[in-house]
N, C-alpha and C positions, 0 to 999 in steps of 0.2 A: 347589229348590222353595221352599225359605225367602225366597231373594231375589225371585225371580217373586210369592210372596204380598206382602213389602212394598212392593212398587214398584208392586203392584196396588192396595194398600191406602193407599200414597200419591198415587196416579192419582185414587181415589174421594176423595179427601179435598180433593186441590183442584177436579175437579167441583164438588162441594159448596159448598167455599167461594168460589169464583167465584160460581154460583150465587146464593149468599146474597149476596154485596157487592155483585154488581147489581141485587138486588132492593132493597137497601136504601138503594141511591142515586138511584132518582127524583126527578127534580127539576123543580120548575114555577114557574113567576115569573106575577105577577099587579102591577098600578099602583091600587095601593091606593086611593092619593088619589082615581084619578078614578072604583075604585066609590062613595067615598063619597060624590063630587061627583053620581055618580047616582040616589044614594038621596032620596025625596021629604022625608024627614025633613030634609037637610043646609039647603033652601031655609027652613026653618020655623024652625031653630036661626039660620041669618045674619039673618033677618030682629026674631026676637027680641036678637038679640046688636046689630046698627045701633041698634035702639029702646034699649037699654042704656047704648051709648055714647055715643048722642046726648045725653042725658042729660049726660053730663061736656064733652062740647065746647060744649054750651051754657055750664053755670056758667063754662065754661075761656073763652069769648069775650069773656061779663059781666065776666069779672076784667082781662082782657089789655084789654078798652075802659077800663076804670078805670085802667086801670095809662099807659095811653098819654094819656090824659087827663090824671092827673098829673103825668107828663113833659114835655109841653105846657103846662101850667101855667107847673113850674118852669125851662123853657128861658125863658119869656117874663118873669116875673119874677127871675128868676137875678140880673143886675144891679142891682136896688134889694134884695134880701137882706141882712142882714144876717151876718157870717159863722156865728154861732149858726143862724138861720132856716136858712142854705144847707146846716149840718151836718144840720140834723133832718131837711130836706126828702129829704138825700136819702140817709139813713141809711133814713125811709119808704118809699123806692123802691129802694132794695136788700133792705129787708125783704119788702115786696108781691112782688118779681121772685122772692125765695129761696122764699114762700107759694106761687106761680106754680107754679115751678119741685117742689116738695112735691106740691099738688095730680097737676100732671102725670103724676110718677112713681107716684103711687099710684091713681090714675084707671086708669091701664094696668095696674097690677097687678092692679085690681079688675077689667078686662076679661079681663083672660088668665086669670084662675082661675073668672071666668063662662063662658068657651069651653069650658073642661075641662069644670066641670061638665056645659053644655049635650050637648057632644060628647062626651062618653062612653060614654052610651047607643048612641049611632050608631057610634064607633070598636067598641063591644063587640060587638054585631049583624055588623057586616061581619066581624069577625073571627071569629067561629062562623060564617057561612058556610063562610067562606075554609078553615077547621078541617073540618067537615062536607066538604068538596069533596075537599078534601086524602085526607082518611082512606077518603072512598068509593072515592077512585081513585088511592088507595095511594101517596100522594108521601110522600117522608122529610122531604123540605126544598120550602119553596116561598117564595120572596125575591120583597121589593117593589122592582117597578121604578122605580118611584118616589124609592128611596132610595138606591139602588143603580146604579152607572155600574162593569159589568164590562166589560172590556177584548178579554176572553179566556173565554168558558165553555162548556161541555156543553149540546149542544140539549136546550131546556126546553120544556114546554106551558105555554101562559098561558089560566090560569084563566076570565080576567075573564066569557068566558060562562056558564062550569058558576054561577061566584060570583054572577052576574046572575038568572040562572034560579035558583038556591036561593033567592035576595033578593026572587023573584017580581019583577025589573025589567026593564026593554024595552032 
């Protein structure tokens, strides 16, 4: 009787925990990128963000014409230099190139930490959707497919409509 009760009572305990493990393994995948490529906000943030960088491609063109300007100079005077003149010349034009070369890098940095700003509001919003969808219809895990290239996995439900419809998009 003793062994019929634990063998009863180990029967009900993996019921159970079966049970539980597949309720807690739901899993849904959603392409992140392209709800945010849906969202009307994303158009508003590229279009401030071009206006931003235009801005440095412009200075960056004014510089790169001066800089070719004085290259041109010094190709055409090159042989009547003096070797002193020929050092300065183009001691100035490895300087302007290395300025060039500064500007550049920090032009892009100031654009990639304008996108974060801009885009963060918009990455935050889709992702409280995504959260919101998840938790109403009980996913444990929901991965970007976006990000993500699996080989091999468990049928998933892909969000992207419920996340559309939370987002109020078409």
């Amino acid at each position: 009787m003793k062994k019929l009760f634990k063998v009863a009572l180990v029967a009900v305990g993996m019921l159970f925990a079966g049970g539980f493990a597949n309720a807690q393994t739901k899993i849904g995948h959603i392409n992140f990128n392209q709800l945010i490529d849906l969202m009307p906000e994303t158009k508003t943030v590229s279009t401030s963000l071009q206006a931003y960088q235009k801005t440095f491609i412009d200075q960056m063109t004014t510089m790169n014409n001066e800089y070719q300007g004085k290259v041109k100079e010094y190709t055409e005077k090159r042989a009547t230099m003096t070797d002193a003149v020929r050092a300065a010349k183009e001691s100035e034009l490895t300087d302007m190139q290395k300025r060039m070369n500064d500007y550049q890098n920090n032009a892009q940095q100031q654009v990639d930490a304008k996108r974060q700003e801009l885009g963060k509001p918009i990455i935050d919003k889709a992702t409280t959707a995504v959260q919101a969808v998840a938790k109403e219809k009980g996913y444990a895990y929901v991965l970007d497919s976006s990000q993500i290239t699996l080989l091999v996995s468990p049928d998933a439900d892909d969000l992207m409509a419920a996340a559309k419809l939370k987002l109020g998009l078409k």
